[in-house]
Structures are given as structure tokens and as C-alpha cells.
N, C-alpha and C positions, 0 to 999 in steps of 0.2 A: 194123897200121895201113895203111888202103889211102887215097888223096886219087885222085879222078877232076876232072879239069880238059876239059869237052865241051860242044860244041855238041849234039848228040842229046840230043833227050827219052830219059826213061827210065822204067821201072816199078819204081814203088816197091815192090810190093811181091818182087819177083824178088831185086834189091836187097839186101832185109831177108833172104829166103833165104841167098842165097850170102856175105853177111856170117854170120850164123848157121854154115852149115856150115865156113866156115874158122877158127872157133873149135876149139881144144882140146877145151872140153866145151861144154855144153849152155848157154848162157846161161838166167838165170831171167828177165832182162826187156831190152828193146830199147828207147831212147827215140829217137825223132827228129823232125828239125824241115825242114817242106816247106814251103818259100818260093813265094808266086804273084804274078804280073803283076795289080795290082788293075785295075779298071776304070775307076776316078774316081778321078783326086788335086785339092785343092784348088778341084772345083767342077768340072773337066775332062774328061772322056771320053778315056780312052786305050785303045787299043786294043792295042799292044806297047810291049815298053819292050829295048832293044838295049845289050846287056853288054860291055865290053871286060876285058879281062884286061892285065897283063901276063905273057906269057909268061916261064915260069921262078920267076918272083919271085911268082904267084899259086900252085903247087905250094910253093911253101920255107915262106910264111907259113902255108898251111893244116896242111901235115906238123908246124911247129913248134906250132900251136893244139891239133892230135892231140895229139901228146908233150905237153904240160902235163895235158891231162884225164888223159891213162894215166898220169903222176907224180900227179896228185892222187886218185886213183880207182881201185880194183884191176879195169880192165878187162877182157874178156877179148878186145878186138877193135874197131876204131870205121873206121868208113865215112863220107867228108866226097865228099860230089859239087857240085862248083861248076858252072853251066853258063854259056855266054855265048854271044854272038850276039842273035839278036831272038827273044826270048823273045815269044810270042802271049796275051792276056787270056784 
């Protein structure tokens, strides 16, 4: 189980590699969910939208979110990237 908690952009698909290789074996499928800054809420023009975290306690929750899918699911590996700060449209 890896939880990344950052400010830096990142490439997904890099990512998806290096979870991949620090598998045991070979995974037969990857699913994942990539969250974007939209451009319009409620009629609006946004152009960023700025994350806060808090420290310590946004690592505990995501590691415990992990642990429940690998107790419900015979995993072989899951990758959670949180980012925050000002996220750009």
C-alpha cells in the first residue's frame, strides 16, 4: 500500500508503472480514478481551485481507505495520490 500526500503534479502514467512493478506478480488489470480542476461550477469560470490538507490525519484516513479495499478485494498493490495546494484548470 503506498498513500502519496503532494503538492507536485505527476504523471500518471509513470505512476501506474512503478505501482505495477512493486507487485509480487504481474497484475492482470489496473483501475484508477483521476480527479480534474473543472472549469465552470454553477454557471462560473474557475480557473484553480486551492486544497488544504490536514497534515498527518489526511495520510491515517487515506492508508485506512487502502486497508479496507485490500480486506475486501484480494489486491495485489494500490496506489492513493492526494494532491493539494492550487491545483490549475
Amino acid at each position: 500500500m503506498i498513500v502519496k500526500v503532494q503538492k507536485e503534479d505527476f504523471t500518471t502514467q509513470n505512476q501506474i508503472e512503478d505501482l505495477k512493478n512493486s507487485c509480487k506478480e504481474i497484475p492482470g488489470a489496473i483501475t484508477s480514478f483521476v480527479g480534474y480542476v473543472r472549469d465552470y461550477s454553477n454557471g462560473e469560470r474557475i480557473t484553480s481551485l486551492n486544497i488544504e490538507h490536514y497534515h498527518g490525519m489526511t495520510e491515517k484516513m487515506l492508508m485506512e481507505i487502502s486497508q479496507k479495499a485490500s480486506q475486501k478485494w484480494p489486491l495485489l498493490g494500490t496506489l492513493i495520490i492526494h494532491r493539494y495546494g492550487e491545483l490549475n484548470t
